[in-house]
N, C-alpha and C positions, 0 to 999 in steps of 0.2 A: 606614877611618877612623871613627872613634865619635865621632859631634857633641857627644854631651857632654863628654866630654875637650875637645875642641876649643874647645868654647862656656869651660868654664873655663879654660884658657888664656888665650883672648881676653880674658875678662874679669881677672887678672890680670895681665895688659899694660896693658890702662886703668888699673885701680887703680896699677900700680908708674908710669905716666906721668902718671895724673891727680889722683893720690891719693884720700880716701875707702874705704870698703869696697868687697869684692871681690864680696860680692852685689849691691850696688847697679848694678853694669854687667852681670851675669849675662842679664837679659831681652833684651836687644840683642846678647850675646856671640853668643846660642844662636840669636836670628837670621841673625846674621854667619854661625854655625857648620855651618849646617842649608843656606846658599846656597852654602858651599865643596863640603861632602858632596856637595850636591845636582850641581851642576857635574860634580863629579868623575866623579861615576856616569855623566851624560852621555855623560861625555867618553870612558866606557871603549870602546874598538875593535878589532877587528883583520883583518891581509888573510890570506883565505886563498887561496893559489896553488896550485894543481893544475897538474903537469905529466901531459899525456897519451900516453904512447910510443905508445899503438896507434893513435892519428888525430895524431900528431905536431905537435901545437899546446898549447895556456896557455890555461887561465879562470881570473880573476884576480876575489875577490867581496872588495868592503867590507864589514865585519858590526862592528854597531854594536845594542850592548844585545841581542843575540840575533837581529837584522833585518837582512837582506841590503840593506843601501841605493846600493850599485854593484854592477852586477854588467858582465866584461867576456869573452867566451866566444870560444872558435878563434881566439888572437891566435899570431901567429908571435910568434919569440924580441923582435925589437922594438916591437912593440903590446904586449907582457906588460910590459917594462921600463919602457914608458909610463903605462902602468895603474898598474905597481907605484908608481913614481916619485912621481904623482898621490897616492897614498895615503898613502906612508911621508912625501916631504915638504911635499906640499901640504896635506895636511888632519894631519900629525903623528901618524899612527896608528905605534904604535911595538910590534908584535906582530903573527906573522907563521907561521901553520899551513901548512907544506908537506905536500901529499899528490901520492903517484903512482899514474896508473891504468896499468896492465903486464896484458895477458891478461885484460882486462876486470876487474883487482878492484883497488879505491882502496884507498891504504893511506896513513898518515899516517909522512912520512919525518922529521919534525923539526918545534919548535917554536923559531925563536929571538924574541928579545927585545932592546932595546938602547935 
């Protein structure tokens, strides 16, 4: 999202509701516009779940801005679906890196999104 687009925008939603010029709300728009961006970036997350065939278990990590801030390790099939659960609807993280480890080498089997 590009806060300047955004900031005018804003600011022509003031002007078409408050009338006045469309500069004149600008300094407050790009405020507004710079706390949505800023939020937004926040908010970007995603889980990555690793299945492990050779120790037959799930880690299940939160990663949030590039930081692992959950992390949940050798869950059977129902402590993964807990973990996951926790993530996708608890905290709304809505992207989701599955990888498999097989013969000792992780591989990334899919990306979904929703």
């Amino acid at each position: 999202m590009n806060v300047m687009k955004k900031a005018w925008e804003i600011a022509r939603e003031g002007q078409k509701k408050f009338g006045g010029k469309v500069k004149d709300y600008f300094a407050q728009a790009l405020k507004m516009a710079w706390g949505i961006v800023k939020n937004a970036m926040e908010a970007v997350g995603k889980i990555i779940l690793i299945a492990d065939k050779d120790n037959k278990c799930y880690h299940v990590y939160g990663e949030r801005n590039g930081n692992i801030f959950r992390k949940r390790e050798n869950l059977n099939e129902s402590q993964m679906r807990e973990a996951y659960g926790y993530l996708a609807v608890d905290l709304g993280i809505k992207v989701m890196d599955r990888y498999m480890i097989e013969n000792g080498v992780k591989t990334l089997f899919d990306t979904k999104t929703w």
